[in-house]
MDTraj code that builds the backbone (N, CA, C; nanometers):
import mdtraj as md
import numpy as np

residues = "UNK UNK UNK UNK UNK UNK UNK UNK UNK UNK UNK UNK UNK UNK UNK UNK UNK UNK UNK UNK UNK UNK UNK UNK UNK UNK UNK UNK UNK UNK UNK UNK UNK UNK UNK UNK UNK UNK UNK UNK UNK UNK UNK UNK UNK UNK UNK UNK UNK UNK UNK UNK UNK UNK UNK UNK UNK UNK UNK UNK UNK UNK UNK UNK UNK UNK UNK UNK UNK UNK UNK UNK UNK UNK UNK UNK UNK UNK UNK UNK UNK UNK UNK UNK UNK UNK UNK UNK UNK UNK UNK UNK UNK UNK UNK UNK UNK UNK UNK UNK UNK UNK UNK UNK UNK UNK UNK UNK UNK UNK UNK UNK UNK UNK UNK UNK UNK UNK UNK UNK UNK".split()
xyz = np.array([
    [1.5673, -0.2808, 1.0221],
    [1.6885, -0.2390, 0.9547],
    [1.6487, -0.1731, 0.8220],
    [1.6867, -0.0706, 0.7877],
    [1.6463, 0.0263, 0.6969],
    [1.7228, -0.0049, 0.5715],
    [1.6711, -0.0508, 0.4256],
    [1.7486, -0.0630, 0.3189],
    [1.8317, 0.0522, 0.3134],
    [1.7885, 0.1487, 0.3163],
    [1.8790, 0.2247, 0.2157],
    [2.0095, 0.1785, 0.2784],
    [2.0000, 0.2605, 0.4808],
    [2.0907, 0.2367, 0.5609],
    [2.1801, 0.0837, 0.5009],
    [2.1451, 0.0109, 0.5071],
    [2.2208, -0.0939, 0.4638],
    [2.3014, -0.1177, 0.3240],
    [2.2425, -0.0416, 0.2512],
    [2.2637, -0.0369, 0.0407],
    [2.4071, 0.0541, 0.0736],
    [2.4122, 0.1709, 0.1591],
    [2.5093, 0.2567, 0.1917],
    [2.6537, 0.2072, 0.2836],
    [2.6122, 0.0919, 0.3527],
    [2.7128, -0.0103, 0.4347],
    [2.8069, -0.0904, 0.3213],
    [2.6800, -0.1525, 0.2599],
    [2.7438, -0.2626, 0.1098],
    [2.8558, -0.1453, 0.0659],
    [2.7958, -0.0623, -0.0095],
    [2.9136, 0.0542, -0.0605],
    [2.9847, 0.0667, -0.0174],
    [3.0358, 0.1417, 0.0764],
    [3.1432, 0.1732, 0.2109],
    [3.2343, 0.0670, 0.2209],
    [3.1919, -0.0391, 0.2129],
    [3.2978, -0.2188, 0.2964],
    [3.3292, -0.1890, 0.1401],
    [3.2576, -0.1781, -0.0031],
    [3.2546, -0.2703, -0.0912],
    [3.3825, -0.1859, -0.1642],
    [3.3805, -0.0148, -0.1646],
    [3.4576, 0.0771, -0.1913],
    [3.5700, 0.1204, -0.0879],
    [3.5612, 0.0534, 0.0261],
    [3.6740, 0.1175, 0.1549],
    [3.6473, 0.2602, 0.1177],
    [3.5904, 0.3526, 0.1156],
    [3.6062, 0.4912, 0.1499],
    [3.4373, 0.5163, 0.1560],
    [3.4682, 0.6313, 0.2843],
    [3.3018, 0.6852, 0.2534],
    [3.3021, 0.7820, 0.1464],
    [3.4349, 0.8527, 0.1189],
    [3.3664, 0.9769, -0.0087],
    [3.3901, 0.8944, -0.0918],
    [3.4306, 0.7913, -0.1645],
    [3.4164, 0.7365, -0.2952],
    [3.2489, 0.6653, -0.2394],
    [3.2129, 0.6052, -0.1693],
    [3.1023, 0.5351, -0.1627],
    [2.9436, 0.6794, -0.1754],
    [2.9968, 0.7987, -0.0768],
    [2.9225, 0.9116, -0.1034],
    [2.8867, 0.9474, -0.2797],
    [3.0282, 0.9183, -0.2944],
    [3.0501, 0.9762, -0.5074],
    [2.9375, 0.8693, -0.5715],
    [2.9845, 0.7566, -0.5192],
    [2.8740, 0.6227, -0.6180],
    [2.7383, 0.6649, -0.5568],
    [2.6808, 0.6939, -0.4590],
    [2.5336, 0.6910, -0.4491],
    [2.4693, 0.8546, -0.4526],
    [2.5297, 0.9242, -0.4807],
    [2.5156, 1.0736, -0.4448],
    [2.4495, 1.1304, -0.3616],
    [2.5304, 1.0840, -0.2634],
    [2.5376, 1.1494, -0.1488],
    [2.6448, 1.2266, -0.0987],
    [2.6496, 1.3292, 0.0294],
    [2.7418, 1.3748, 0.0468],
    [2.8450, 1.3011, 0.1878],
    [2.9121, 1.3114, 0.2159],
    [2.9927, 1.2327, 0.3006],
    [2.9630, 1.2229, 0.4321],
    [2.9051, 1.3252, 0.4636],
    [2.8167, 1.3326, 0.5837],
    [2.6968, 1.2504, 0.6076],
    [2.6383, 1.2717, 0.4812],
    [2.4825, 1.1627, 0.4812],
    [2.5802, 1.0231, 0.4989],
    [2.6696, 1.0009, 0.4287],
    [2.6961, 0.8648, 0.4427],
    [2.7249, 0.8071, 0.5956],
    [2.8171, 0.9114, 0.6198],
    [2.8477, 0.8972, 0.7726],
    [2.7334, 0.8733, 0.8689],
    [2.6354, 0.9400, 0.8405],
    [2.5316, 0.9590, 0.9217],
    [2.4628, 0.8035, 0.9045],
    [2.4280, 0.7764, 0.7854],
    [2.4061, 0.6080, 0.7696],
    [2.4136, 0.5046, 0.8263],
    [2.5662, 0.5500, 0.8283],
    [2.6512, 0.4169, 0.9136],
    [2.6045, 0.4495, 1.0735],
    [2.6183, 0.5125, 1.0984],
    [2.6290, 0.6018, 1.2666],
    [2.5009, 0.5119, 1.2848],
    [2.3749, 0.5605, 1.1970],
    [2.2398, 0.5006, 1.2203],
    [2.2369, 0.3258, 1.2583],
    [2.3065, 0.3080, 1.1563],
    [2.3164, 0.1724, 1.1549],
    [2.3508, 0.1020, 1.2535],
    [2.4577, 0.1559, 1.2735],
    [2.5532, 0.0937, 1.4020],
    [2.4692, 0.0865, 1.5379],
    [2.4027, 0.2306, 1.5225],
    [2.2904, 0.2295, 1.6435],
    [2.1951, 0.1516, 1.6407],
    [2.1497, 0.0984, 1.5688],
    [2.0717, 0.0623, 1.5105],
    [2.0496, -0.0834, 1.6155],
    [2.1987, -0.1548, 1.5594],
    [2.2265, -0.2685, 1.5957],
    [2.3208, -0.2949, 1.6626],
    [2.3402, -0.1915, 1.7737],
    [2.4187, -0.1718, 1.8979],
    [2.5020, -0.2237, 1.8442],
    [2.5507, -0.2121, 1.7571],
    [2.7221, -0.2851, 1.7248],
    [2.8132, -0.1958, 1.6405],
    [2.9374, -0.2263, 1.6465],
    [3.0227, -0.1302, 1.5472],
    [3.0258, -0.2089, 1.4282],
    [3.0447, -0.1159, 1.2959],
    [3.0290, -0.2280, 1.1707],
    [3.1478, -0.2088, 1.0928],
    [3.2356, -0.1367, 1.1187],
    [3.2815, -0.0632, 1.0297],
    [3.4256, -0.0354, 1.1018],
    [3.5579, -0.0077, 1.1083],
    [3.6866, 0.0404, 1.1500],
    [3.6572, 0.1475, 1.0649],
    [3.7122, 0.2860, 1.0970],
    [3.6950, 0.4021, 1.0242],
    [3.8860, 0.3899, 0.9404],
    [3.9611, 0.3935, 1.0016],
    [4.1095, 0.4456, 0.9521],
    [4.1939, 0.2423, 0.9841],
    [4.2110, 0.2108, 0.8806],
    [4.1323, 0.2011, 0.7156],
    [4.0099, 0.1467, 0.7508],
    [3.9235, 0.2377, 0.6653],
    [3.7805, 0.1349, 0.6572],
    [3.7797, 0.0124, 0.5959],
    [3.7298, -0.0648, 0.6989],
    [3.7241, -0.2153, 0.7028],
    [3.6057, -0.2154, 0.7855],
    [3.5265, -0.3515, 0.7300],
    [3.4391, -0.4149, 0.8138],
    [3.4634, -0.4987, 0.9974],
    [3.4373, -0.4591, 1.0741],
    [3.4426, -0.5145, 1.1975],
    [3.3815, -0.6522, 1.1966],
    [3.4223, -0.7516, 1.2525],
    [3.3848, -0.9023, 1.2413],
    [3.2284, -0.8900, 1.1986],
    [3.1544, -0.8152, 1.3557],
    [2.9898, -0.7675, 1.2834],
    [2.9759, -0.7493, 1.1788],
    [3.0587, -0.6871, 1.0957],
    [2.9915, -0.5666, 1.0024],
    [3.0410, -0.7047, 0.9182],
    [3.1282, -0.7745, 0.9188],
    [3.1546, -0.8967, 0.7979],
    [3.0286, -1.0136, 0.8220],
    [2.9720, -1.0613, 0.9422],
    [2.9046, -1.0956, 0.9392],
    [2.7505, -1.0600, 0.9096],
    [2.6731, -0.9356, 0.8678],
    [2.5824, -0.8460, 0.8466],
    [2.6207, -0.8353, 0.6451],
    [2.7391, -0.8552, 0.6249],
    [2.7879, -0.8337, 0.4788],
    [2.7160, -0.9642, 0.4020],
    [2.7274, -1.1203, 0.5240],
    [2.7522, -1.2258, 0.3979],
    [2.5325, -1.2424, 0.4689],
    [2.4675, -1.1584, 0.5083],
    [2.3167, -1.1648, 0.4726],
    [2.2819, -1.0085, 0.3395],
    [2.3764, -0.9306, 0.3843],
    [2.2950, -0.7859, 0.2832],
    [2.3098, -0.8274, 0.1772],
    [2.4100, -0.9029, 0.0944],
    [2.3323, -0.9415, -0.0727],
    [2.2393, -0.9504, -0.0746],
    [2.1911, -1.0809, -0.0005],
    [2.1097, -1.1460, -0.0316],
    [1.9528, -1.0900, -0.0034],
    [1.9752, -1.0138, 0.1184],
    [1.8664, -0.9301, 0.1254],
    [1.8780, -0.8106, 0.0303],
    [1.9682, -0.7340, -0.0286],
    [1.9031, -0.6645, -0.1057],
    [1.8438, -0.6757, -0.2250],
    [1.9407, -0.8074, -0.2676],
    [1.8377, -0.9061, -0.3876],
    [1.7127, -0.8764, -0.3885],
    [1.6797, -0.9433, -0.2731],
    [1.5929, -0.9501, -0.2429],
    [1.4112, -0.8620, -0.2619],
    [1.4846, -0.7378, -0.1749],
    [1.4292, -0.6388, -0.1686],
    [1.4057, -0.5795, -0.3215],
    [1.5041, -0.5932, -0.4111],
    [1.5131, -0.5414, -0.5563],
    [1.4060, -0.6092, -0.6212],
    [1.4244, -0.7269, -0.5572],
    [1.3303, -0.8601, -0.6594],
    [1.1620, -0.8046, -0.6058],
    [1.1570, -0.8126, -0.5295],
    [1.0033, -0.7522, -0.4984],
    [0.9695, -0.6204, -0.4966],
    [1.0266, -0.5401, -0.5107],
    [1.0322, -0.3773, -0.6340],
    [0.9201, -0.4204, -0.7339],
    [1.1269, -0.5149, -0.8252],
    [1.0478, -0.5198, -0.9639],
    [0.8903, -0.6030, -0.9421],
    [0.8844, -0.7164, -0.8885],
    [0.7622, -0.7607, -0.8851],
    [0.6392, -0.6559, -0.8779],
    [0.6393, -0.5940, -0.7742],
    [0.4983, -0.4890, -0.7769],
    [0.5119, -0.3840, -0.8672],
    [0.6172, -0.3750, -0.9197],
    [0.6364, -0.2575, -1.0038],
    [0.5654, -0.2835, -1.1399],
    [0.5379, -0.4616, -1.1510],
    [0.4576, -0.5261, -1.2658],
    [0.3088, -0.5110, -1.2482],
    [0.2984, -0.5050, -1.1489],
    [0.1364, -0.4601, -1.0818],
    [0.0883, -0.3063, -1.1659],
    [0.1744, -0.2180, -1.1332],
    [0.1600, -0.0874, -1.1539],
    [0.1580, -0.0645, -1.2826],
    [0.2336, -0.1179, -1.3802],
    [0.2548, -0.1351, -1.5420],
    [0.1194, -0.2389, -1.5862],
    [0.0501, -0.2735, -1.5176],
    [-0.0594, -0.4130, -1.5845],
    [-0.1438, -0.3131, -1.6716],
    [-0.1932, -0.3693, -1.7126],
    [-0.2989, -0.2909, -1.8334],
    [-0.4309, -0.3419, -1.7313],
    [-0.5156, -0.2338, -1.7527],
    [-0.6725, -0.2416, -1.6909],
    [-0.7489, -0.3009, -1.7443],
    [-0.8223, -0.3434, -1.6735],
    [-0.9070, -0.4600, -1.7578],
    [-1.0632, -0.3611, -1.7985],
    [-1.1294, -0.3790, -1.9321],
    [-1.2359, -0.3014, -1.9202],
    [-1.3915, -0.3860, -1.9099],
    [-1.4647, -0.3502, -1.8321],
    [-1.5791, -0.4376, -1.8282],
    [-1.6896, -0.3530, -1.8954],
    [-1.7544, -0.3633, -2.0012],
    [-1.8396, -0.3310, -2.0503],
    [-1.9927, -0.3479, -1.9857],
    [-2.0866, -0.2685, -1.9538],
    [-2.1992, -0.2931, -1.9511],
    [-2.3379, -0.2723, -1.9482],
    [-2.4307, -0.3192, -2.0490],
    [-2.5670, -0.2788, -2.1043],
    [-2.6838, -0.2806, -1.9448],
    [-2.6951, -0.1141, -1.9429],
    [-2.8441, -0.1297, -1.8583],
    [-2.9075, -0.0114, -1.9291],
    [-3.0333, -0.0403, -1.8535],
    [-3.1511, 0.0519, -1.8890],
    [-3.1441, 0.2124, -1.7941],
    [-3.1546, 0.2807, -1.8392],
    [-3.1648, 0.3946, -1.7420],
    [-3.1693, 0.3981, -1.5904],
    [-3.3405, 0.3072, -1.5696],
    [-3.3338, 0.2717, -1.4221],
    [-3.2125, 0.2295, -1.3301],
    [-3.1609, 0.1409, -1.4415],
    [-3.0308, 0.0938, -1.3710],
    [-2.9147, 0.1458, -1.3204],
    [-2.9542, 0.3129, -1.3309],
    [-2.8417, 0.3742, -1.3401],
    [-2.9012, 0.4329, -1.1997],
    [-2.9162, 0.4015, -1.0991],
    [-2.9766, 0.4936, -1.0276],
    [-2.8750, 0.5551, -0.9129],
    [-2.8653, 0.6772, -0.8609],
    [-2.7483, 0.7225, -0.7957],
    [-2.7002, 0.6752, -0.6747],
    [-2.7814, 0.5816, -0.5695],
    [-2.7217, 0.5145, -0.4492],
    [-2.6274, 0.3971, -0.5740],
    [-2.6684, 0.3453, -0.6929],
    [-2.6071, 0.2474, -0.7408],
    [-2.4683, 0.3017, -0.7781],
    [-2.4699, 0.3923, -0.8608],
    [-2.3635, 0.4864, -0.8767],
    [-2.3022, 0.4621, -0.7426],
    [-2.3244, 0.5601, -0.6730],
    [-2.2485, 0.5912, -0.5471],
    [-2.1719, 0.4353, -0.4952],
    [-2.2281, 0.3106, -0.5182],
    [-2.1846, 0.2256, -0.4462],
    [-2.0552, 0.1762, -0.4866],
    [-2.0498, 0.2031, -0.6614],
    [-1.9292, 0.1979, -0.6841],
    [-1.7461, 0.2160, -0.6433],
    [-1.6789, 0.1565, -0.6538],
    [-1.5658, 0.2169, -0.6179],
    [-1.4902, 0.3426, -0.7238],
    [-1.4418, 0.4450, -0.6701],
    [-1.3974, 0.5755, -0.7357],
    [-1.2733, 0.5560, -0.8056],
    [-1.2072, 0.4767, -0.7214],
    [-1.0734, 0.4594, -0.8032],
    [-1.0727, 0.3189, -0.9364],
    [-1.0409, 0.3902, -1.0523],
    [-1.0127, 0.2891, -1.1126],
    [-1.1453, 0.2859, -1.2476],
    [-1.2187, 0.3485, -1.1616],
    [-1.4081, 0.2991, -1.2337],
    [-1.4203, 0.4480, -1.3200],
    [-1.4334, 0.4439, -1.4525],
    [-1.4718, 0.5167, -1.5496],
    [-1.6300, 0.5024, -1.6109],
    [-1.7054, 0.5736, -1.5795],
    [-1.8513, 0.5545, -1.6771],
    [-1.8698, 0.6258, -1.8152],
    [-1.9164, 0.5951, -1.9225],
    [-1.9592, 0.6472, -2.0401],
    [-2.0561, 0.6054, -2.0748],
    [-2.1725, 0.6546, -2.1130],
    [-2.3039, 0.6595, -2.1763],
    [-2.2798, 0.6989, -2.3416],
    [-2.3305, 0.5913, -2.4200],
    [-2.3584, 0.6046, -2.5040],
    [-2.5436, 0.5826, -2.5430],
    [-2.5663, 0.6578, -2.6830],
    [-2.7019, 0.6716, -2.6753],
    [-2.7495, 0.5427, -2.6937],
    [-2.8400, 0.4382, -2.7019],
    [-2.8780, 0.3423, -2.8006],
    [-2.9000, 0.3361, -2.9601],
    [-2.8321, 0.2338, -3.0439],
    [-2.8415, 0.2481, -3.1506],
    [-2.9592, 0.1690, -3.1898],
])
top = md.Topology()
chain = top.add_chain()
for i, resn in enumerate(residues, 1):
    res = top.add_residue(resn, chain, resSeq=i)
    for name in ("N", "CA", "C"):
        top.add_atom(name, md.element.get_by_symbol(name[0]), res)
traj = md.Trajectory(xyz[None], top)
């Protein structure tokens, strides 16, 4: 089951209209439509009464888990999103020339790994 598809359901039940729910996520009324359509296929079920939009028993029962899953989903965003903001850690370290030798180099990993040579004081 596809967040967005679902973030676009919440809207829809939560606003009764797809163009006000299109207006809140900016989208156009079609994408929204198309959403739901997905959805519904999705989970071989109807979710939705179009004229008035209302949730179908399904679509009320699918309502009282999507809070909680999109909580959800939000909450572990922000979590890795703390990963991405961490500050790098720097490891300093004294070798001799030899030590520098290019299979050693090479064995390194590329991402992440910065070298600087300074002369000896």
């Amino acid at each position: 089951m596809d967040p967005h598809l679902l973030r676009t359901f919440v809207t829809v039940t939560r606003l009764g209209s797809f163009s006000e729910a299109a207006r809140a996520l900016g989208y156009t009324q079609s994408a929204v439509s198309q959403h739901i359509a997905a959805l519904e296929t999705d989970l071989a079920l109807p979710l939705l009464t179009r004229r008035p939009v209302a949730p179908t028993p399904a679509g009320e029962r699918l309502l009282e888990h999507a809070g909680p899953l999109l909580l959800r989903i939000d909450a572990a965003r922000a979590a890795l999103g703390r990963f991405a903001a961490a500050p790098r850690a720097t490891l300093r370290v004294a070798a001799s020339p030899l030590a520098l030798h290019p299979r050693a180099l090479a064995a390194l990993p590329a991402d992440g790994v910065t070298l600087t040579a300074r002369p000896r004081e």
